[in-house]
C-alpha angles and dihedrals in degrees: 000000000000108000096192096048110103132186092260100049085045083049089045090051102039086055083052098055099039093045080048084058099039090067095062094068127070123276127276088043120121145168113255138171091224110065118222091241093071089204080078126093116260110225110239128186085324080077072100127027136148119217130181120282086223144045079252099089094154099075107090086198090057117110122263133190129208130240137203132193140169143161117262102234142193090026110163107257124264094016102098091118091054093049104044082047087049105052097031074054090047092052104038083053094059081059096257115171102252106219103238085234097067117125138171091280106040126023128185126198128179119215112230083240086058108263129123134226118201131190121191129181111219088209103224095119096242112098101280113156129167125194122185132177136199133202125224110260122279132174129292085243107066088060123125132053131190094221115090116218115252116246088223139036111203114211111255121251 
């Protein structure tokens, strides 16, 4: 456990690595809470949650981590497969740890400073991706931040 780490720096990282990952897709894509097929579920305030870092949840003083998870939107239709490929390639060539469970629906990479990345076809044919990312633990303490997480994340010029 990181004891330093606190919500808002994980916050802080996670945005960096999905933005990072943003940047690979073609332009007009973004990260939402509300997926394009409207018979999935849109992601209220649980775009953010922090959950226990251990089966122990009823110890207010054990660790928690913060994840984070949106809809890939606006990707071009028909194209799931390439895109899933594309960014599971992006991240295994940053040198990303690739969970061994991976498959052609659901990958999984660790960062080598602890976080994960997951992407996750809906199957419904349609273009509907999911990416998610979780921090390392860090102490019950260092929960809490001012600033609201944004229910899109617009890919950088």
């Amino acid at each position: 456990m990181d004891m330093t780490l606190t919500e808002s720096v994980a916050r802080e990282h996670i945005n960096t690595y999905l933005l990072d990952t943003l940047r690979k897709l073609p332009s007009g894509v973004q990260l939402s809470a509300t997926p394009d097929n409207p018979n999935l579920a849109t992601l209220g305030p649980e775009i953010v949650i922090n959950v226990p870092c251990d089966d122990n949840n009823d110890d207010p003083r054990n660790p928690v981590q913060t994840t984070i998870a949106y809809w890939i939107a606006g990707l071009p239709g028909g194209q799931t497969d390439h895109y899933f490929q594309e960014i599971r390639d992006y991240w295994t060539g940053r040198g990303f740890r690739l969970n061994p469970d991976s498959s052609s629906s659901w990958a999984g990479v660790r960062t080598p400073d602890g976080y994960s990345l997951v992407i996750k076809n809906a199957g419904k044919g349609d273009g509907s991706l999911s990416i998610t990312s979780g921090s390392p633990c860090f102490p019950k303490s260092g929960e809490g931040t001012t600033t609201p997480q944004p229910t899109e994340l617009r890919r950088p010029s």
